[in-house]
Structure formats: C-alpha cells, structure tokens
DSSP file (Angstrom, degrees, kcal/mol; ACC not computed):
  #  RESIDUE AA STRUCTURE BP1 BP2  ACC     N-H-->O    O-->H-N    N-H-->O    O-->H-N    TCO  KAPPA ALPHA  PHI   PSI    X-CA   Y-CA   Z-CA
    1    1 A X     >        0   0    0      0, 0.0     4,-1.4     0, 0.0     5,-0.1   0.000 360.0 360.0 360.0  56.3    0.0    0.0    0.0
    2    2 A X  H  >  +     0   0    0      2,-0.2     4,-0.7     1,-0.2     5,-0.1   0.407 360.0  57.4 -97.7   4.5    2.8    2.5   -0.9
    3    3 A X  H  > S+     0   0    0      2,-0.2     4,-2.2     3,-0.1     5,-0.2   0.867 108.6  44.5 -50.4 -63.3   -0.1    4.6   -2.8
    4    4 A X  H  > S+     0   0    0      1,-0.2     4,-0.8     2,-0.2    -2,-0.2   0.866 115.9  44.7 -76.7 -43.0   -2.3    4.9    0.5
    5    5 A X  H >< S+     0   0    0     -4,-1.4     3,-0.8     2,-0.2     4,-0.5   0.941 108.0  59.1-110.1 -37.7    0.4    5.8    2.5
    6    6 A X  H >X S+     0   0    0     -4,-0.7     4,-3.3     1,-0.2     3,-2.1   0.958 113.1  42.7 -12.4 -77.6    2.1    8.6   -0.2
    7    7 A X  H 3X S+     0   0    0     -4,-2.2     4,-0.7     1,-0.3     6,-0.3   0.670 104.5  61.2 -62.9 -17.1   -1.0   10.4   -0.1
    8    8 A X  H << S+     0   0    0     -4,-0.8    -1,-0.3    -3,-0.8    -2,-0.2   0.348 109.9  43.4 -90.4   1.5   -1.5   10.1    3.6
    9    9 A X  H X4 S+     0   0    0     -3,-2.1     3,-0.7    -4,-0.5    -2,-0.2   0.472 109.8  63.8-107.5 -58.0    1.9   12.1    4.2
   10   10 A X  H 3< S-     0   0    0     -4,-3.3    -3,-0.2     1,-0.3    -2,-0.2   0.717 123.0  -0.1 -58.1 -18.6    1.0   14.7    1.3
   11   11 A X  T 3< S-     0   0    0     -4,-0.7     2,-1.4     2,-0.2    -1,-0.3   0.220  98.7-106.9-157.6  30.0   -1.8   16.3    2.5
   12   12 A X  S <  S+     0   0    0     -3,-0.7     2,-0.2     3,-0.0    -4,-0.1   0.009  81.8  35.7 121.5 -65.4   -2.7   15.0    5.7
   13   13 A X  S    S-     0   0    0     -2,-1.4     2,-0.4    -6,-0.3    -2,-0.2  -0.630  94.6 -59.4-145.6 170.7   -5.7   12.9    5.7
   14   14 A X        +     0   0    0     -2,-0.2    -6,-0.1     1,-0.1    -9,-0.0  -0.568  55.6 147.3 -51.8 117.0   -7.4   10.2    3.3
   15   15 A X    >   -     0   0    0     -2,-0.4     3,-1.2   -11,-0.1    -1,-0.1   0.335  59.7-113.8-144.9  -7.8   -8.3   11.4    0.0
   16   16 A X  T 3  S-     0   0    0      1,-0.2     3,-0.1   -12,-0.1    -2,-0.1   0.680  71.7 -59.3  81.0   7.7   -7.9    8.4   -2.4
   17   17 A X  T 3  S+     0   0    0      1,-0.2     2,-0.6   -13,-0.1    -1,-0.2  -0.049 108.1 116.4 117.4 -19.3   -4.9    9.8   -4.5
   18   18 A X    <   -     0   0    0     -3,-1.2    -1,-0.2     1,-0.1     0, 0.0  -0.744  65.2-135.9-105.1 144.1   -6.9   12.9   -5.7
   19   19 A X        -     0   0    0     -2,-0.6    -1,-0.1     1,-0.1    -8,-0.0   0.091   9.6-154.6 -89.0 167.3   -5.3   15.9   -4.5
   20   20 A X        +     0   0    0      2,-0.0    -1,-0.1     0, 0.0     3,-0.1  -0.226  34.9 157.7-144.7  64.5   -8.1   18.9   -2.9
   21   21 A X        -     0   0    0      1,-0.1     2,-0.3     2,-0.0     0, 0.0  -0.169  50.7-102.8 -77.4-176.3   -5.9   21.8   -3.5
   22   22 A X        -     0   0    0      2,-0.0     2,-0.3     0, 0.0    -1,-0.1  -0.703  34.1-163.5 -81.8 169.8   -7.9   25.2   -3.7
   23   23 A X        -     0   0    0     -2,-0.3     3,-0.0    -3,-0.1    -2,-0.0  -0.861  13.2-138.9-131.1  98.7   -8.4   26.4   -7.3
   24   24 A X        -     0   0    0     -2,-0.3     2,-0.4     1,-0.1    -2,-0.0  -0.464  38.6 -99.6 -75.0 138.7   -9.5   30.3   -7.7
   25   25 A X        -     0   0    0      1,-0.0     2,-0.2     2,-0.0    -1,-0.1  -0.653  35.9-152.9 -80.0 119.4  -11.9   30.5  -10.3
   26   26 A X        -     0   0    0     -2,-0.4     2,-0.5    -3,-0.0    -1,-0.0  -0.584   5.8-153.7 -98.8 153.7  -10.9   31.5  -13.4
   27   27 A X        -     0   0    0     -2,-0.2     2,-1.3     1,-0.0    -2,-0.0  -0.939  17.2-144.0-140.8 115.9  -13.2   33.4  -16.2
   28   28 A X    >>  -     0   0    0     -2,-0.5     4,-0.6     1,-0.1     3,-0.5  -0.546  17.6-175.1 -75.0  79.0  -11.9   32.7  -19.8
   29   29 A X  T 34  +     0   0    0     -2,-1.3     4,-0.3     1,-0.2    -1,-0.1   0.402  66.6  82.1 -57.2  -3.2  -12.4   36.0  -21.8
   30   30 A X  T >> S+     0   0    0      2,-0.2     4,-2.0     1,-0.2     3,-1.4   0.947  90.1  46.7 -90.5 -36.8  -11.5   34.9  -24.9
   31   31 A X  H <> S+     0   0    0     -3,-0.5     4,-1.8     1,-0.3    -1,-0.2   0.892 112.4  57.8  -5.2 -72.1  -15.0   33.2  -25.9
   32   32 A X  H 3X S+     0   0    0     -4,-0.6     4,-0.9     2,-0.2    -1,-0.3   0.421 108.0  39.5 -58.2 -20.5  -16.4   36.2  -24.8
   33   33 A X  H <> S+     0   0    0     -3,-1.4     4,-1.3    -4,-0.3    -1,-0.2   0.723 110.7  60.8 -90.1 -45.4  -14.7   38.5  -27.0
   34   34 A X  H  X S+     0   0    0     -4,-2.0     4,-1.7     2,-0.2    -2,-0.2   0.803 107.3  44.4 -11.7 -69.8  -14.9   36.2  -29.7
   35   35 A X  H  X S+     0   0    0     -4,-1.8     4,-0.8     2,-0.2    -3,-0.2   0.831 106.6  55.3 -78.6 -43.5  -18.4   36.4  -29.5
   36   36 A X  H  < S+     0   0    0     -4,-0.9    -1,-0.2     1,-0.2    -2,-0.2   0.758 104.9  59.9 -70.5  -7.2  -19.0   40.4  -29.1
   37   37 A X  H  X S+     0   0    0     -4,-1.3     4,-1.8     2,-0.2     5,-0.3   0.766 102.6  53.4 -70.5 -34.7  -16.9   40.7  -32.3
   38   38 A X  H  X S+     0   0    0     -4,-1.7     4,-1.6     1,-0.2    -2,-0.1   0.863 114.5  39.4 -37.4 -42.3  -19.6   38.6  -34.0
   39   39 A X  H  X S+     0   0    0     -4,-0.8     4,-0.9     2,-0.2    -2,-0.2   0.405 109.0  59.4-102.5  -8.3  -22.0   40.7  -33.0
   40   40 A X  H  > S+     0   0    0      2,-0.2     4,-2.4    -5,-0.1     5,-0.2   0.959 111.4  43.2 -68.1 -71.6  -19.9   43.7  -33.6
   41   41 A X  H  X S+     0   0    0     -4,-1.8     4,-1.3     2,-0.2     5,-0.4   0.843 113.3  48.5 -31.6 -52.0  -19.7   42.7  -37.3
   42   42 A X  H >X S+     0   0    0     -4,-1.6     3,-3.7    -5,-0.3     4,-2.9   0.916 113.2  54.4 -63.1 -68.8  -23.8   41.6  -37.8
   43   43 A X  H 3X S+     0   0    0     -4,-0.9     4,-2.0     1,-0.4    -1,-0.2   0.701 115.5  36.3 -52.5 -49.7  -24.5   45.2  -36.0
   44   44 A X  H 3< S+     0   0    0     -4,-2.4    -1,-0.4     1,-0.2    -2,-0.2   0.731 123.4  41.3 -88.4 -11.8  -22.3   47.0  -38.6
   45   45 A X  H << S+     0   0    0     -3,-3.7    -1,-0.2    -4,-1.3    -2,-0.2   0.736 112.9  53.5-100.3 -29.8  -23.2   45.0  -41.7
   46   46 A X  H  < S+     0   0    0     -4,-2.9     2,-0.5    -5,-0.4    -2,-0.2   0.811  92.6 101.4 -81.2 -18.2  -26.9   44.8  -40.9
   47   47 A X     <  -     0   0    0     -4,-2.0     2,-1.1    -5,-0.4    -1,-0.0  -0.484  64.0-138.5 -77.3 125.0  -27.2   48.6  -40.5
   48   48 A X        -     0   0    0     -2,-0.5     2,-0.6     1,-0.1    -1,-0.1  -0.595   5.4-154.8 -67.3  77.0  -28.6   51.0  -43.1
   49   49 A X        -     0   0    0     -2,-1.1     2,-0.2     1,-0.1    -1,-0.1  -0.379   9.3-161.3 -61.9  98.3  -26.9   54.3  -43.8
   50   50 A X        -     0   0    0     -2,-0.6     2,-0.7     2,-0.0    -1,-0.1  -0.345   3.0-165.7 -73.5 128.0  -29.4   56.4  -45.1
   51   51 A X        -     0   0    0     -2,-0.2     2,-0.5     2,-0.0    -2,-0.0  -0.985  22.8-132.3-122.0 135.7  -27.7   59.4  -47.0
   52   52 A X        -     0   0    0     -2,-0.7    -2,-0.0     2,-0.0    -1,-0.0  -0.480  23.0-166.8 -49.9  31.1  -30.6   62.4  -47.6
   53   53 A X        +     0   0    0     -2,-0.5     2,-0.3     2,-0.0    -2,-0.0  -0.247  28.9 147.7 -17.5 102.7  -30.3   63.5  -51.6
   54   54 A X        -     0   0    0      2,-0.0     2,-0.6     0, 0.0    -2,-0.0  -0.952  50.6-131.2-133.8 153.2  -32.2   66.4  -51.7
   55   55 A X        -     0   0    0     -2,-0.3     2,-0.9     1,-0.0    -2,-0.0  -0.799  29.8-127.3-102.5 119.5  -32.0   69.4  -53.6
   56   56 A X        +     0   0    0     -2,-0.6     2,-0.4     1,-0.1    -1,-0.0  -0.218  39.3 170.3 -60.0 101.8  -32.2   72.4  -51.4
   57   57 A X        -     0   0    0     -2,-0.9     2,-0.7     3,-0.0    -1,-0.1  -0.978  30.1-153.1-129.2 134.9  -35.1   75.0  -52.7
   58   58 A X        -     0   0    0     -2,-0.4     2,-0.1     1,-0.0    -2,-0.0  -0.889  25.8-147.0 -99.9  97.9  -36.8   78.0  -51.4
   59   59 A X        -     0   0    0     -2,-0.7    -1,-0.0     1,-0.2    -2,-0.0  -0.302  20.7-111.8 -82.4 136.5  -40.0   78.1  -52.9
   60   60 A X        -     0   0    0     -2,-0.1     2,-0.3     1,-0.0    -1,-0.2   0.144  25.0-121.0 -79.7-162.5  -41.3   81.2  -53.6
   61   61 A X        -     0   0    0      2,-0.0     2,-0.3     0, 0.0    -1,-0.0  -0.827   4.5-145.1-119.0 177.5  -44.4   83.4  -52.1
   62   62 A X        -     0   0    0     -2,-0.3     3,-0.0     1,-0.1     0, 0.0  -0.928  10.6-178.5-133.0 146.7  -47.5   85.1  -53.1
   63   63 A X        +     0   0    0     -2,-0.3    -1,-0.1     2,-0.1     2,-0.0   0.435  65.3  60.0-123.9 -59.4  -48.7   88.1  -51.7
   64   64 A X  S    S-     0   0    0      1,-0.1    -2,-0.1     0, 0.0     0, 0.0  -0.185  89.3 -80.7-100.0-172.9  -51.7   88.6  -53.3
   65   65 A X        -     0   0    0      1,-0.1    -1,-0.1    -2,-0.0    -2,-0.1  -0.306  52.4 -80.4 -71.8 162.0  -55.3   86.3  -53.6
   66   66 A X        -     0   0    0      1,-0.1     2,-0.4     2,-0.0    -1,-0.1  -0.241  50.1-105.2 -55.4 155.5  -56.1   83.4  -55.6
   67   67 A X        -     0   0    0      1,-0.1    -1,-0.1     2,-0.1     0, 0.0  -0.686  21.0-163.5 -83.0 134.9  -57.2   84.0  -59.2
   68   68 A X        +     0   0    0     -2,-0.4     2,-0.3    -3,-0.1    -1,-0.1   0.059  40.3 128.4 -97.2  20.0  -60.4   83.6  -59.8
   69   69 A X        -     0   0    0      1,-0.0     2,-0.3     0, 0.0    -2,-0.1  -0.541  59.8-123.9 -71.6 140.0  -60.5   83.2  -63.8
   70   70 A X        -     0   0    0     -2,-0.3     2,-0.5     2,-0.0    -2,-0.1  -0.616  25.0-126.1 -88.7 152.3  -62.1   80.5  -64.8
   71   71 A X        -     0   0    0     -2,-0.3     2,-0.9    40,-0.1    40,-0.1  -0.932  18.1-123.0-110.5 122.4  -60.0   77.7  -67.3
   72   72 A X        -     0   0    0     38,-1.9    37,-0.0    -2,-0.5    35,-0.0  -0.573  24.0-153.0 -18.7  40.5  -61.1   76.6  -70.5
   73   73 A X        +     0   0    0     -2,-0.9     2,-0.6    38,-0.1    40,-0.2   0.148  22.2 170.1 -73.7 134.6  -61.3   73.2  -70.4
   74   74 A X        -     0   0    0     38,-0.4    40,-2.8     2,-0.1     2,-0.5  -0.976  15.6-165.3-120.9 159.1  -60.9   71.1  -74.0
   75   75 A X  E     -a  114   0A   0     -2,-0.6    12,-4.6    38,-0.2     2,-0.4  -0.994   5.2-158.8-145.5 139.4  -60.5   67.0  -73.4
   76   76 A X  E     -aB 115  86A   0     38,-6.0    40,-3.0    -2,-0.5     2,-0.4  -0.984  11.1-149.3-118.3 115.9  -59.4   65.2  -76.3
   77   77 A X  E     -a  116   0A   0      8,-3.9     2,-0.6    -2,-0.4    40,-0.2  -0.653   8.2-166.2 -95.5 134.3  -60.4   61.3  -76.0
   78   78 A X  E     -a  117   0A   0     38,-3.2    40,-1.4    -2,-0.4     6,-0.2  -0.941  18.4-140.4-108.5 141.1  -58.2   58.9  -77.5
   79   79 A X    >   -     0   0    0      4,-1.3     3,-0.6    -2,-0.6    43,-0.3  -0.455  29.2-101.8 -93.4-177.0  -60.1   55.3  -77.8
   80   80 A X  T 3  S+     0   0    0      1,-0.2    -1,-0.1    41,-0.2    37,-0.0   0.440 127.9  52.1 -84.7   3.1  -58.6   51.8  -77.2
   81   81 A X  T 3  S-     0   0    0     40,-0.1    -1,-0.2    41,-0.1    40,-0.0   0.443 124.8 -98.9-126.9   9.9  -58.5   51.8  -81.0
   82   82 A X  S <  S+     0   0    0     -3,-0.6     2,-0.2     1,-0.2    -2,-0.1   0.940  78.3 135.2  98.7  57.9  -56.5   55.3  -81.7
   83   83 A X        -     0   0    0     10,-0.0    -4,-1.3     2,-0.0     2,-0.3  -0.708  41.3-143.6 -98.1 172.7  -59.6   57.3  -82.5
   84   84 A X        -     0   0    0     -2,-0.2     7,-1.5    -6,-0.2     2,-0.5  -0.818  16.3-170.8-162.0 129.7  -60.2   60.9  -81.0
   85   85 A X  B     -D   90   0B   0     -2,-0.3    -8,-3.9     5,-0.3     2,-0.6  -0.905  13.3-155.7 -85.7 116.4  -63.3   63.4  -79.6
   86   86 A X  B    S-B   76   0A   0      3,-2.1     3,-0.3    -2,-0.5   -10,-0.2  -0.886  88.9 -17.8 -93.0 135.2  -62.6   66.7  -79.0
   87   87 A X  S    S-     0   0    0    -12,-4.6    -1,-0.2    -2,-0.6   -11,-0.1   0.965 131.5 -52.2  43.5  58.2  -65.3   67.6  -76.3
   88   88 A X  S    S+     0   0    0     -3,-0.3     2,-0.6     1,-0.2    -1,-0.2   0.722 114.9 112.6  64.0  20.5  -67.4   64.3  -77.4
   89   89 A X        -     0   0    0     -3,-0.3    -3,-2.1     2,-0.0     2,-0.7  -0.957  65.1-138.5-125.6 118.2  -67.4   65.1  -81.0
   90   90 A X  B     +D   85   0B   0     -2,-0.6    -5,-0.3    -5,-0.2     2,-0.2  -0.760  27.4 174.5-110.1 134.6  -65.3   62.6  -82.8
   91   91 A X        -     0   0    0     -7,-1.5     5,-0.1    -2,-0.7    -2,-0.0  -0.943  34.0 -90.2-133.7 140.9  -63.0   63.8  -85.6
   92   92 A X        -     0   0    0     -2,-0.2    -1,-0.2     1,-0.1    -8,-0.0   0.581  33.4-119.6 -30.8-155.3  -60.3   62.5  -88.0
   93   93 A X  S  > S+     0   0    0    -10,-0.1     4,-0.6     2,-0.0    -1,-0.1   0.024 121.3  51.6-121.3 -40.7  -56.3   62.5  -87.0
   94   94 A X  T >4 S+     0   0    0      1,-0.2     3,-1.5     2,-0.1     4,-0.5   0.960 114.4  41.8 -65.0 -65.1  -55.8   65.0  -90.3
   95   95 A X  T >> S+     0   0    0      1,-0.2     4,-2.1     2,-0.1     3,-1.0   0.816  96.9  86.7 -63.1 -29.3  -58.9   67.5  -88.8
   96   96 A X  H 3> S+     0   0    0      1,-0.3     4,-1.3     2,-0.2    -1,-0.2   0.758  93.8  34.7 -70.2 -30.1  -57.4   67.1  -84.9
   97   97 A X  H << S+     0   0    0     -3,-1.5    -1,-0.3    -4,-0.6     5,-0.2   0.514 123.1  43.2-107.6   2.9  -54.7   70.1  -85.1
   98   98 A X  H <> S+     0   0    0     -3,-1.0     4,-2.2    -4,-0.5    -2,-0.2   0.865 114.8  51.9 -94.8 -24.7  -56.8   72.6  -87.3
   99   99 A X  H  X S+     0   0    0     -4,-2.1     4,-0.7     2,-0.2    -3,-0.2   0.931 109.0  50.1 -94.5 -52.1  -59.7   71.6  -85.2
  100  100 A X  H  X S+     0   0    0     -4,-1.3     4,-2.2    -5,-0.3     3,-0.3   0.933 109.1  53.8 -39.5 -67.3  -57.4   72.5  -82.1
  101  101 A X  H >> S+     0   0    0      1,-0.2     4,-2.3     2,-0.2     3,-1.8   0.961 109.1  42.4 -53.5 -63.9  -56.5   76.1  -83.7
  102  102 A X  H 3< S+     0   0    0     -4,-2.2     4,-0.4     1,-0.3    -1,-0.2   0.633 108.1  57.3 -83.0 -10.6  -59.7   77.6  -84.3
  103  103 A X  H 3< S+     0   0    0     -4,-0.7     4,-0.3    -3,-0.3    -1,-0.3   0.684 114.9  42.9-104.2 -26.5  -60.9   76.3  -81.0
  104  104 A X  H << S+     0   0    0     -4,-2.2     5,-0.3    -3,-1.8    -2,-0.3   0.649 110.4  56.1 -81.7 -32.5  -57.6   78.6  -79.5
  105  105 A X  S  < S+     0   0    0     -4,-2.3    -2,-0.2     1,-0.2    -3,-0.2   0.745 108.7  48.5 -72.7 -12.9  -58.3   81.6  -81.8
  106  106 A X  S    S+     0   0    0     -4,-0.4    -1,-0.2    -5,-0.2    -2,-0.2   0.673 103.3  59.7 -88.2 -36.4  -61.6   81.7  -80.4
  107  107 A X  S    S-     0   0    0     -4,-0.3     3,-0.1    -3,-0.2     4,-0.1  -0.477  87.1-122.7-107.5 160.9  -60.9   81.5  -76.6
  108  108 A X        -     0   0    0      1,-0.3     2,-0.2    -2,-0.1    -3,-0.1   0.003  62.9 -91.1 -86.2  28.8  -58.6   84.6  -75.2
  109  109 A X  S    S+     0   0    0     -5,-0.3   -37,-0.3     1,-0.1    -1,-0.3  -0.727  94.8 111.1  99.2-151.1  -56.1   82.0  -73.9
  110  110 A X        +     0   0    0     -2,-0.2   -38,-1.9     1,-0.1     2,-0.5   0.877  52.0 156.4  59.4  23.8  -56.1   80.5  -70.5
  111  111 A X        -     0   0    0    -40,-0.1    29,-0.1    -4,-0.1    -1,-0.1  -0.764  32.5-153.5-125.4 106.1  -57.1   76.9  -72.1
  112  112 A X        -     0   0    0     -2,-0.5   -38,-0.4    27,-0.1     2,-0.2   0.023  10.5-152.9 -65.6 138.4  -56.3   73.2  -70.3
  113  113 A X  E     - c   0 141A   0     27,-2.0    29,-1.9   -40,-0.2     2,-0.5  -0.832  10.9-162.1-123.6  85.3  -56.0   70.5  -72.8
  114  114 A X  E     -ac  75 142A   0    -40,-2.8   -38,-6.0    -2,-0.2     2,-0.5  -0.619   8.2-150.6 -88.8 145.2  -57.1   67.2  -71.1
  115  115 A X  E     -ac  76 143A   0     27,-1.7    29,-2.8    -2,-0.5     2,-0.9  -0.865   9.7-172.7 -97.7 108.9  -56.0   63.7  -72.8
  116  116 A X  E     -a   77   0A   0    -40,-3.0   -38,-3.2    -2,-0.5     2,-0.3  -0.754  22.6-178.8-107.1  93.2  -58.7   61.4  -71.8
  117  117 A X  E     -a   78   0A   0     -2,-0.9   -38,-0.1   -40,-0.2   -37,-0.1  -0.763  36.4-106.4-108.3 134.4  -56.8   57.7  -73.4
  118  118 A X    >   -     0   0    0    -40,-1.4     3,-1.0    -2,-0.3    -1,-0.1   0.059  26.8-120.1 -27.9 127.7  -57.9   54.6  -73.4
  119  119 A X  T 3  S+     0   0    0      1,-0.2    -1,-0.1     0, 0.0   -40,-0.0   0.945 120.3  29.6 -59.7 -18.8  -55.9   52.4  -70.7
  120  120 A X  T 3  S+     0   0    0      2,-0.1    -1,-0.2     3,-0.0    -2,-0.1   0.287  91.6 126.7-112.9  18.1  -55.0   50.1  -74.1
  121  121 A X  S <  S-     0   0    0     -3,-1.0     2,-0.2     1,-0.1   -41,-0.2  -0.390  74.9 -82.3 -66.8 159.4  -55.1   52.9  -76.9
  122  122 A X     >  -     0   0    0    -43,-0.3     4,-0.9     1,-0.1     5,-0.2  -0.493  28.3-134.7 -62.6 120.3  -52.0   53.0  -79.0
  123  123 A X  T >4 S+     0   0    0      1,-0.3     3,-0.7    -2,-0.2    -1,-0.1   0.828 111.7  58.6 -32.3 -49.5  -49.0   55.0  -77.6
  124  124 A X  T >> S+     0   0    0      1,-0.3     4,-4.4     2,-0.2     3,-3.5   0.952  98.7  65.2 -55.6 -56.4  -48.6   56.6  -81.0
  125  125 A X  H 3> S+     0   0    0      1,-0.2     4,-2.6     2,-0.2    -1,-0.3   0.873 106.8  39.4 -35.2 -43.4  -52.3   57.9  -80.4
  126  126 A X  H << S+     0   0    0     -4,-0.9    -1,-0.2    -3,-0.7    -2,-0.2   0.291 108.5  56.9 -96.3  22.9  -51.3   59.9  -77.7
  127  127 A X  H X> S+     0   0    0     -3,-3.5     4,-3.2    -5,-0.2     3,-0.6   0.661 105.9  56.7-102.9 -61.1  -48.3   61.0  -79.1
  128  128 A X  H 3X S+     0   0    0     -4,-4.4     4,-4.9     1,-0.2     5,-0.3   0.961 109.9  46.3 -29.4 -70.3  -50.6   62.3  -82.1
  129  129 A X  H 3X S+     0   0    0     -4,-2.6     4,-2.1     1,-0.2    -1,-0.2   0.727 111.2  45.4 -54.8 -16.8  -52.6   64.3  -79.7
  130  130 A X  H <4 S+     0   0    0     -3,-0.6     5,-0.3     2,-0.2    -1,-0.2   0.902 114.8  50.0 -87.3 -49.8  -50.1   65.8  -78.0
  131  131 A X  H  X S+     0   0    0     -4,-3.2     4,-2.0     1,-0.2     5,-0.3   0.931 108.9  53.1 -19.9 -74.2  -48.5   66.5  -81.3
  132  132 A X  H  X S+     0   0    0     -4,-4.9     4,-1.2     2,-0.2     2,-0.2   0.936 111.6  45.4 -42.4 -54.5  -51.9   67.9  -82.5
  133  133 A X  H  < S+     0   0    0     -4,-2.1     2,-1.7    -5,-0.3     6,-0.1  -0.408 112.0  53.6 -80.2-157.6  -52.0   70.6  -79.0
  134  134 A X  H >4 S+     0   0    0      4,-0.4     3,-1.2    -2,-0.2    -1,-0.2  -0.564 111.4  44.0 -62.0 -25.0  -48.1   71.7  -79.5
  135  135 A X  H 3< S+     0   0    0     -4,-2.0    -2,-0.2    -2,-1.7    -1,-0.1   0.550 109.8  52.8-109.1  24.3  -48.9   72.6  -83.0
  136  136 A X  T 3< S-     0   0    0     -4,-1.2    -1,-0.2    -5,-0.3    -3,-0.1   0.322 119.8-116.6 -89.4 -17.3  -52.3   74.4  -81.8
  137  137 A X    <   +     0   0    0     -3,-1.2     2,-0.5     1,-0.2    -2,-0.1   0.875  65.3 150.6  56.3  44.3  -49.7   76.4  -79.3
  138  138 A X        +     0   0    0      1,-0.2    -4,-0.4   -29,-0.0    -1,-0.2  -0.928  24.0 173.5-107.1 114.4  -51.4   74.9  -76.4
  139  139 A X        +     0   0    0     -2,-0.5     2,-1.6     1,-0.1    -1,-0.2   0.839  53.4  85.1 -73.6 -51.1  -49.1   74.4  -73.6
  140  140 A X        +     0   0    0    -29,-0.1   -27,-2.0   -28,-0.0     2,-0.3  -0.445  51.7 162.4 -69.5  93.5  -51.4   73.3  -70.8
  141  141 A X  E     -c  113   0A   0     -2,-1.6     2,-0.5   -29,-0.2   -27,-0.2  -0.717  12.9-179.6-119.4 149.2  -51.8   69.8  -71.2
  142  142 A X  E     -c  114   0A   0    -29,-1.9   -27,-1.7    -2,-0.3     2,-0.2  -0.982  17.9-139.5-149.3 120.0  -53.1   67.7  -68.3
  143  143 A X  E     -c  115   0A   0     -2,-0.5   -27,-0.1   -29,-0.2     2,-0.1  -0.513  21.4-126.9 -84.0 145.5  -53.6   63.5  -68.5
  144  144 A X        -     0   0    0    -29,-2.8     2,-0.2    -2,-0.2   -27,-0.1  -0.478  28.7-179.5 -75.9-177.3  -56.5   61.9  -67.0
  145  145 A X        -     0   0    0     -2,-0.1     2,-0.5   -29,-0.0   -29,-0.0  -0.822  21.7-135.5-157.3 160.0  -56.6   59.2  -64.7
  146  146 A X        -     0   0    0     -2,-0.2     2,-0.2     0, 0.0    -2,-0.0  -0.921  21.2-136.4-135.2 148.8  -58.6   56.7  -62.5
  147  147 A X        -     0   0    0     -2,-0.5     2,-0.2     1,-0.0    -2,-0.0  -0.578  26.8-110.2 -96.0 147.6  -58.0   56.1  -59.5
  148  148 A X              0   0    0     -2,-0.2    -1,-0.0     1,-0.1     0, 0.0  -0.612 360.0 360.0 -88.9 142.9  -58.2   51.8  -58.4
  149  149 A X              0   0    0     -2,-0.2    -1,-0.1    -3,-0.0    -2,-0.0   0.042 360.0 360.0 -51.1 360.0  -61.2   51.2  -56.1
C-alpha cells in the first residue's frame, strides 16, 4: 500500500490519490470576446446608412389672392382603337390640329387640354394628340386618370 500511505503524508488525511488543493476561479475572456466581435460585425453589416439627396429650394411666395379666372377646359379622347373626340365630338387624326387652332383663336387664352386615353389605346395615339395641342400652341396639357377602387 505505498499509494495509500504517499498520499497520507502529502496532504494530511485520506483522500484516495486525488489531491483537494484550492483552485481560484478563473473566467476565460476569450470566448467572450470572440463572441462580441460577431456581434460587432452583424450590427455594422446589418445597418442602413441612409444618405438624404435632396436638392435644397426655397419656394417662392404670393402676396396677393387666388385667381379667380375661370380655365377653358378642352378634353381630347383617344379610344382603345386610336380614335379621337374633342369635347365628345369625334373627328379624323388630319382634322385634330386645325380643329385644335380655331378652337384657341376663339378663346382669349387661359385653355387646359385634357388627354382622356384609353388604358389600351396606341402610344402613338397619344403622341398624335399631344403632337396635335403643340402645333395648336397649347401648352397646358393635363392627362386623365382613374384612380383603383
């Protein structure tokens, strides 16, 4: 028994060979560092950096009241098969810019051209019409829409 009786001179008392030294508790930081550098990384990769584009404008003011002149209204329909009313009266592609002039020599200015087109008319139709009001000199051109229920 030169085991039992080692260990019974080394520390003292009966313990069976394993030693019962104290051990101060130790706390392994590298895990732990490890792991806030993961989290370092997701944080900085998963964040957006928003940059602002805008262009800085000072809009101006008005002083005086709203106008009360009333606007001309013409609407020009294009159909879903490239046809066209001006004000429900339907006339040719040829007649559409003479038909436009005399309807502007007539008025003192001051006159809105809405394009009321088919959702499937031909681009080219509404290329025409617009064609038709630039060479009428009418500037104020305004598209319909409908708004989805």
């Amino acid at each position: 028994m030169s085991w039992l009786d080692n260990s019974l001179h080394h520390q003292g008392r009966f313990s069976l060979g394993v030693k019962s030294s104290s051990v101060e508790p130790e706390i392994n930081l590298i895990p732990f560092i490890d792991v806030l550098l993961v989290v370092l990384i997701f944080l900085m990769i998963s964040t957006t950096f928003t940059r602002y584009q805008e262009l800085a404008i000072t809009l101006p003011s008005a002083n005086g009241a709203a106008s009360q002149t009333e606007v001309k209204q013409i609407h020009i329909a294009v159909s879903r098969d490239g046809r066209f009313a001006i004000n429900g009266k339907v006339i040719d592609r040829n007649q559409l810019s003479n038909q436009l002039t005399m309807i502007n020599s007539n008025q003192d200015g001051n006159i809105q051209v809405n394009i009321d087109a088919d959702a499937r008319a031909p681009h080219q139709a509404v290329m025409n019409a617009l064609e038709a009001a630039r060479d009428a000199n009418l500037s104020n051109i305004v598209f319909s829409s409908q708004t989805k229920k």
